[in-house]
C-alpha positions as CSV (number, residue, x, y, z in Angstrom):
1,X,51.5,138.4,-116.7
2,X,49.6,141.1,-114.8
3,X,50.7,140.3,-111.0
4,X,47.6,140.7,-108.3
5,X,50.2,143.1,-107.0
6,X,53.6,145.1,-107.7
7,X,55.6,147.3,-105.4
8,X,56.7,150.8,-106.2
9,X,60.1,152.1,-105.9
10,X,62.3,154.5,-107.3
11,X,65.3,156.6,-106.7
12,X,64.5,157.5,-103.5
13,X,64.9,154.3,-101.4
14,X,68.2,153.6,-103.1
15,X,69.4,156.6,-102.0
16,X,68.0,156.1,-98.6
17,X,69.4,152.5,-98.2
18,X,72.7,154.0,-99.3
19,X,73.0,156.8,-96.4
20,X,71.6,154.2,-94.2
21,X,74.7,151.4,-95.2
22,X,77.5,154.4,-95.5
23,X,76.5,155.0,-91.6
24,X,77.4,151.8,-90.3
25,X,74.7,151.9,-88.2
26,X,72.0,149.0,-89.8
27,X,70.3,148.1,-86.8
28,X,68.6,150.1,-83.9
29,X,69.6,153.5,-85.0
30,X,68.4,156.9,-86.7
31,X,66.1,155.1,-89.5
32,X,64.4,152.9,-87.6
33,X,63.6,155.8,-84.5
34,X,62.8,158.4,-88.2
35,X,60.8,155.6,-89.5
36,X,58.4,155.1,-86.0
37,X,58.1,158.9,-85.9
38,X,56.9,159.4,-89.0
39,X,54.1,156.7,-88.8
40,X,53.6,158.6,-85.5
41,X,52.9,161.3,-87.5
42,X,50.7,159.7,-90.2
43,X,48.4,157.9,-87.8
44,X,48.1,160.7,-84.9
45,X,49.3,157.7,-82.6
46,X,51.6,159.1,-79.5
47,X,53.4,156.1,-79.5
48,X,55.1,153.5,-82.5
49,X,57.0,150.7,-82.1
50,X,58.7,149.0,-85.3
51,X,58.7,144.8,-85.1
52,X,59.9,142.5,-88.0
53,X,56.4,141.7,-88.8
54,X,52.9,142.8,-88.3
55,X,52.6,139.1,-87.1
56,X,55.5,139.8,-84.2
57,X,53.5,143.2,-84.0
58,X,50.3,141.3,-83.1
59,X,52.4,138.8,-80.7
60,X,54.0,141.5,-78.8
61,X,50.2,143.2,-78.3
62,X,48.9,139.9,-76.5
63,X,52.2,140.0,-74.1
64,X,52.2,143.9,-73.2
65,X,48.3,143.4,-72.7
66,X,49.0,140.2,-70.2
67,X,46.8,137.8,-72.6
68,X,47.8,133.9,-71.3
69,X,47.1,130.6,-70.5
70,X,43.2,130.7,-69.8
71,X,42.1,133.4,-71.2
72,X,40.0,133.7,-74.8
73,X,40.1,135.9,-77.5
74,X,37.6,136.9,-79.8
75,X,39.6,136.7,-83.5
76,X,37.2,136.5,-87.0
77,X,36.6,133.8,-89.2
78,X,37.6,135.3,-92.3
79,X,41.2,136.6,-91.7
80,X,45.0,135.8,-92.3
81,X,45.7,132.9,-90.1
82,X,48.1,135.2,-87.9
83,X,44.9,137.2,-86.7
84,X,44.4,133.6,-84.6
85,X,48.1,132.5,-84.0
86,X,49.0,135.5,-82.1
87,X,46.8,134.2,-79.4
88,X,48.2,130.4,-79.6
89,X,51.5,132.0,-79.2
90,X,50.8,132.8,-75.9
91,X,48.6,129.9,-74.5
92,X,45.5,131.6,-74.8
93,X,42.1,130.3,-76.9
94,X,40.2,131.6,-79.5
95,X,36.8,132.9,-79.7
96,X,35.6,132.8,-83.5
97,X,32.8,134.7,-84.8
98,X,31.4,135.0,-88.0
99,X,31.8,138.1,-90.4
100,X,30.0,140.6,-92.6
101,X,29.1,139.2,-96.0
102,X,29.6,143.0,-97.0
103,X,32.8,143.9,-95.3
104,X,34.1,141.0,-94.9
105,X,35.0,141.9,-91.6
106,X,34.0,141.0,-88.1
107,X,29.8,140.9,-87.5
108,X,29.5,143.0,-84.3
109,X,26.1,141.7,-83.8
110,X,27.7,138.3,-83.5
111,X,30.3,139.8,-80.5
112,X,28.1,139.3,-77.6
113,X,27.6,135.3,-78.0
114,X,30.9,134.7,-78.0
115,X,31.7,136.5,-74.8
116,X,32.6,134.4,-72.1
117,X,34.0,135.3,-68.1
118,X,37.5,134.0,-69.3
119,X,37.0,136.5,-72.2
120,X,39.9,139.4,-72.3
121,X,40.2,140.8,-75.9
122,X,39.2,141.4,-79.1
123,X,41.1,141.3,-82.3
124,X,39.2,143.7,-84.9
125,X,40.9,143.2,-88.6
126,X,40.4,145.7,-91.3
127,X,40.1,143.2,-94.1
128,X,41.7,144.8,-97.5
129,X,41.9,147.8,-96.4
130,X,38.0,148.5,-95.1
131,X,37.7,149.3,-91.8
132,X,35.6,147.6,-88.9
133,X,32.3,148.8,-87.7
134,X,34.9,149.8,-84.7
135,X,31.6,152.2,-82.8
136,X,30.1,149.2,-82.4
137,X,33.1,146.9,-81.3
138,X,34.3,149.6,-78.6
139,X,31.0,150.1,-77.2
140,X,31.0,145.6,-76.8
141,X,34.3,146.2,-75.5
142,X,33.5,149.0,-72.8
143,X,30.5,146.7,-71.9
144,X,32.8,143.7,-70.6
145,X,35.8,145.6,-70.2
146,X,37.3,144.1,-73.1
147,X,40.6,145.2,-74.5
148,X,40.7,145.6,-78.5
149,X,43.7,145.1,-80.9
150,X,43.5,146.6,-84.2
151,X,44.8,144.3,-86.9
152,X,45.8,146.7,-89.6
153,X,48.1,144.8,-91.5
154,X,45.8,145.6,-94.5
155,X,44.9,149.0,-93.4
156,X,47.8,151.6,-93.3
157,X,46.0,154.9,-94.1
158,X,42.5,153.3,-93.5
159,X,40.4,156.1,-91.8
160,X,37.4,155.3,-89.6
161,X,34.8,157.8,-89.7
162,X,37.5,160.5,-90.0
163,X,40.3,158.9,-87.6
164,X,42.9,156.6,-88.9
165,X,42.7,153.3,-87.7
166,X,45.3,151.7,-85.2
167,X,44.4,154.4,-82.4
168,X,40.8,153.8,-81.4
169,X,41.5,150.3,-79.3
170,X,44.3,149.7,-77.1
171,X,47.1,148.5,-79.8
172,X,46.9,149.0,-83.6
173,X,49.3,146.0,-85.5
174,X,50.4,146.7,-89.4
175,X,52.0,145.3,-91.9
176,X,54.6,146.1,-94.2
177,X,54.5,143.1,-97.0
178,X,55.0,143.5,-100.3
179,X,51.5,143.3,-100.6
180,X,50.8,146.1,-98.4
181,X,50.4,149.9,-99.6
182,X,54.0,150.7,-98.9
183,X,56.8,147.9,-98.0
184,X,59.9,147.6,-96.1
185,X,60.2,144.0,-97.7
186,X,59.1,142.7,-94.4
187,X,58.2,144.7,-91.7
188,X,55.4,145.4,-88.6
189,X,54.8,148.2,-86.3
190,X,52.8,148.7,-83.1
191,X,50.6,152.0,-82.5
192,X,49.1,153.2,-79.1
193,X,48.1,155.6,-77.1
194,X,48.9,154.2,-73.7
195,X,52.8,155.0,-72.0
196,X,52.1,151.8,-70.3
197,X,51.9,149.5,-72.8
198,X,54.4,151.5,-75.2
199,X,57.1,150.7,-72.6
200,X,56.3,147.0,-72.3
201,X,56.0,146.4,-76.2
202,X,59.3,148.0,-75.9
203,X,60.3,145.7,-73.5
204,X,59.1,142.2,-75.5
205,X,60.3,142.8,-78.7
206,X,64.3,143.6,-77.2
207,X,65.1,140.5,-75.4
208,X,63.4,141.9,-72.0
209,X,65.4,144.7,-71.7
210,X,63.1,146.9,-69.1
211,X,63.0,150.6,-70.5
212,X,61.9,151.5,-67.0
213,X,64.0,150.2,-64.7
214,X,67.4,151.2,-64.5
215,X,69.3,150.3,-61.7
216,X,72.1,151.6,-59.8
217,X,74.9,151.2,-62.6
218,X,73.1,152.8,-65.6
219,X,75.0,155.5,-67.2
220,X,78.3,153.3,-66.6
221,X,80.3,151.3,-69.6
222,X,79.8,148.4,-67.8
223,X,75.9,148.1,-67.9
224,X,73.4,145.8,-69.5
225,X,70.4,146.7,-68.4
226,X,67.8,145.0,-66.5
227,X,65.8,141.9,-68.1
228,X,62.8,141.1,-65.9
229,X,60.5,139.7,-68.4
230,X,61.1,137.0,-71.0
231,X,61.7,139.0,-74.3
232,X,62.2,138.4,-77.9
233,X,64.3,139.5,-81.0
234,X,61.4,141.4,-82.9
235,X,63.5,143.9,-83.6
236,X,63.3,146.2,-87.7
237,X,66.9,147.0,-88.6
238,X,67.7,150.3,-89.8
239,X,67.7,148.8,-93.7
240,X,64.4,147.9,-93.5
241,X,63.6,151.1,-92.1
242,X,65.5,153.0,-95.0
243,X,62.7,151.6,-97.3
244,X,60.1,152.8,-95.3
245,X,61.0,156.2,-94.5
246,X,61.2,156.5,-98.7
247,X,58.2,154.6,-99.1
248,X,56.7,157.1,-96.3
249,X,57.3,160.2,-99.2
250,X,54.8,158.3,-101.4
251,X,51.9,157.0,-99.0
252,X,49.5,160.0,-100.3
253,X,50.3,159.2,-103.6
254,X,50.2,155.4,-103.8
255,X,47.0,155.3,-101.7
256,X,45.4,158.1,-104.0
257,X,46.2,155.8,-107.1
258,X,44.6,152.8,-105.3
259,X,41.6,154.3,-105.1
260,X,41.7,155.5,-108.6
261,X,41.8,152.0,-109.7
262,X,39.2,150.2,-107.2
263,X,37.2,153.2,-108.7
264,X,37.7,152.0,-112.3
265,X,36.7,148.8,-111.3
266,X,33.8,149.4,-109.6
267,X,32.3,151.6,-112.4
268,X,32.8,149.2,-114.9
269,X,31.7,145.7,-113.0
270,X,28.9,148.0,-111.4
271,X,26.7,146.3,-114.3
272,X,28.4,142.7,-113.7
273,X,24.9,140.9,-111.5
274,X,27.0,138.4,-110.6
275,X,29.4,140.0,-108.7
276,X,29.4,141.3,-105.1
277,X,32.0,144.4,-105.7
278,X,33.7,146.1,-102.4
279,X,31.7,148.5,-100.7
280,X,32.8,152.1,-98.7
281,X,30.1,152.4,-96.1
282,X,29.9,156.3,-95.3
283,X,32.5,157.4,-93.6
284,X,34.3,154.1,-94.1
285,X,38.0,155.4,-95.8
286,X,38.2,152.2,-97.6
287,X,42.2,152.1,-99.0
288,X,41.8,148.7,-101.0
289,X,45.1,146.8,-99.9
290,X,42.8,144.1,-102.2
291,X,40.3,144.5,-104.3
292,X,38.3,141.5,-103.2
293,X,34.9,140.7,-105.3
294,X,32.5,138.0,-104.6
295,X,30.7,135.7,-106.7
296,X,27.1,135.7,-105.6
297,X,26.1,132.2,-106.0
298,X,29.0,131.3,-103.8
299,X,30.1,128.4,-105.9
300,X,33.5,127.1,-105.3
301,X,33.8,125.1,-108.5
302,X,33.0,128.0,-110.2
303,X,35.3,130.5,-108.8
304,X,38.6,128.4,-109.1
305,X,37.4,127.7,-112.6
306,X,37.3,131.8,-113.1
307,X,41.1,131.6,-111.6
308,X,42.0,129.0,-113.7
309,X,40.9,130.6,-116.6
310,X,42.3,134.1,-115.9
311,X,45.7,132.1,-114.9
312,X,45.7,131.2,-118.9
313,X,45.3,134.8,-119.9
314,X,48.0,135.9,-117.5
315,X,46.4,137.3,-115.2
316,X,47.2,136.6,-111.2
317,X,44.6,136.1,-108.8
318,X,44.1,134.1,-105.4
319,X,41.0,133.9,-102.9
320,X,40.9,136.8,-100.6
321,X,41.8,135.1,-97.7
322,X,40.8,131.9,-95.7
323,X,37.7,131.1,-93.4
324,X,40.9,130.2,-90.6
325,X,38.3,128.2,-89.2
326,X,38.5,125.2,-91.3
327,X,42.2,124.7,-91.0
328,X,43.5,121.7,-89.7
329,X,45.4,122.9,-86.7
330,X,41.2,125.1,-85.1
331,X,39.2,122.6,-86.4
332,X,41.3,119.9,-84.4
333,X,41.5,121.8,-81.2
334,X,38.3,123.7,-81.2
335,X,36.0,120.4,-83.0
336,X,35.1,123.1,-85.6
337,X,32.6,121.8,-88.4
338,X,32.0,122.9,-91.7
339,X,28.7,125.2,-91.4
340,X,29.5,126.8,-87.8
341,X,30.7,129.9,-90.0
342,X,28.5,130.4,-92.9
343,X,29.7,133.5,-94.1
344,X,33.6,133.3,-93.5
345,X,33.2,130.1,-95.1
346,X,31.3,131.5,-97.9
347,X,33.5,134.6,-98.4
348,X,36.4,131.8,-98.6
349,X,34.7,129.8,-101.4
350,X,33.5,133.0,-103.6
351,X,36.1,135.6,-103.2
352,X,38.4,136.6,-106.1
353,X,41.2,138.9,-105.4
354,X,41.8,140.8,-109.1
355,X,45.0,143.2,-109.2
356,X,45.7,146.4,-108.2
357,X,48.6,148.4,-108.0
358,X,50.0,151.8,-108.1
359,X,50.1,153.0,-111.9
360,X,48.0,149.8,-113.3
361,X,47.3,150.8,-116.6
362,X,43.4,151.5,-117.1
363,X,44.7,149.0,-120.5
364,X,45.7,146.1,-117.5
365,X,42.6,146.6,-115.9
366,X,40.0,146.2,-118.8
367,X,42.1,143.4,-119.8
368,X,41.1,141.8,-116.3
369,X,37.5,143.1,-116.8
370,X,36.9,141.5,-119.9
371,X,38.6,138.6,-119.0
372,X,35.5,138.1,-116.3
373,X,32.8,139.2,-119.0
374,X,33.8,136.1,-121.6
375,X,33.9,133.5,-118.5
376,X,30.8,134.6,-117.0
């Protein structure tokens, strides 16, 4: 079987997992704070903040931002269904809008319609590692006053016209999946350049423990801090963040050989006319998390015949991601309809994610390219 996707490790996270264990210290400690520094580092953000997932990342942004009961948030069509949640997860609505057939990401032409006076955010996702048309969706935000979360879960290392993604809204939200470019197993962090909200994301994801309040008996064995918000247990442990410090050594490299692939497979289905193949927009730093292509025709039938077929030469694929306005739970409490999204909906029903993976074998990837030549 070639997998759509296979993590890379070596000696390096065993031997950081075992100073990590011989420590005692598993949760809370010296990996996770290493860990937040160096994606500090990486994405030129002043401040990180490790979570358990990018989808805890993404609910800890709507608390430190004060997004509640009332308010709406703009979220795209086409994106993991978490994009959305994160803003149920706090009482607030949804705002869809439609995407870019050719980025698959969020149409900023689209924005302005969906802007209402109870309006307070928008969530911009970097789809499979291409970035957002993010000029555009700051100068939309600056308009209304608007603040903007960057879902990155797909996107560590994505640049943006020279400047990694994560630090041009308020709060950038990634992922560390299996699936992702480098993995702590499971994993999240939060990026941003505001003290403000660093303290209260802080705050949110450790029970409600103020980092800014002290009180009279701090410093003494006897205190426990001050809890005057409602917090969660979003906490990394220290294990986790044992993976990602060695995963950390490699992002250069594991990125680098993405590209090397998504480059292989663009040259040789360049030819394919029945394909829509990912495109890098100029000064887009595309980092292909997936490498989504779409069948032109946008025939449904046809594309789960393609993955049924490719499933019998053992090769994994899966759509790229769902239109998450046709699930159950938005179409109910919206009164979404089928056709309200056209192209989330399309990118839904056409989109084939093929694999990719550090050191796949040009052999593995012709094997996947000819597969697609005999069924088409």
């Amino acid at each position: 079987m070639i997998p759509i996707t296979k993590p890379y490790f070596d000696n390096d996270e065993l031997d950081c997992l075992k100073k990590c264990l011989e420590s005692g210290w598993v949760t809370q400690g010296p990996m996770t704070e290493r860990f937040e520094e160096l994606f500090k580092k990486e994405h030129d953000a002043k401040y990180a903040v490790s979570a358990s997932s990018c989808t805890a990342a993404l609910h800890l942004a709507m608390l430190a931002l004060g997004i509640k009961a009332g308010d709406e948030v703009i979220v795209p069509a086409f994106t993991w269904i978490t994009s959305a949640s994160c803003v149920e997860y706090v009482n607030a609505d949804v705002k869809f809008v439609d995407v870019e057939k050719e980025t698959m990401n969020i149409d900023p032409c689209k924005i302005e319609a969906a802007i209402t006076s109870k309006t307070k955010a928008i969530i911009a996702v970097h789809l499979f590692g291409c970035p957002a048309k993010m000029d555009e969706i700051m100068e939309i935000a600056r308009k209304y006053n608007l603040y903007v979360i960057e879902d990155c879960a797909c996107a560590i290392g994505t640049t943006y016209k020279g400047k990694k993604v994560g630090t041009i809204g308020d709060i950038g939200c990634f992922s560390f999946h299996p699936r992702k470019a480098i993995t702590t197993g499971e994993g999240g962090m939060c990026s941003t350049n505001n003290e403000e909200l660093y303290h209260k994301l802080l705050q949110f994801k450790n029970h409600g423990l103020s980092t800014t309040k002290k009180g009279d008996e701090y410093g003494n064995p006897f205190y426990m801090g001050i809890y005057d918000e409602v917090g969660y247990n979003l906490r990394l442990s220290d294990i986790q963040a044992a993976v990602g410090i060695a995963q950390f050594k490699k992002l250069d490299k594991l990125l680098k050989d993405r590209k090397r692939c998504a480059d292989y497979y663009i040259t040789q289905l360049k030819a394919e006319d029945k394909l829509l193949l990912p495109i890098a927009l100029e000064g887009f730093g595309h980092t292909y998390q997936s490498f989504v292509v779409l069948l032109k025709n946008g025939s449904r039938e046809l594309r789960n015949k393609i993955m049924l077929a490719m499933k019998e030469q053992e090769i994994q694929t899966r759509p790229g991601t769902i239109a998450i306005t046709r699930t159950e739970f938005n179409k109910n409490k919206y009164g979404l309809k089928c056709g309200m999204f056209p192209v989330a909906e399309f990118c839904e029903d056409a989109s084939i994610t093929l694999p990719i993976y550090p050191n796949m074998s040009n052999t593995d990837m012709d094997k996947v390219i000819r597969a697609l030549e005999v069924i088409f």
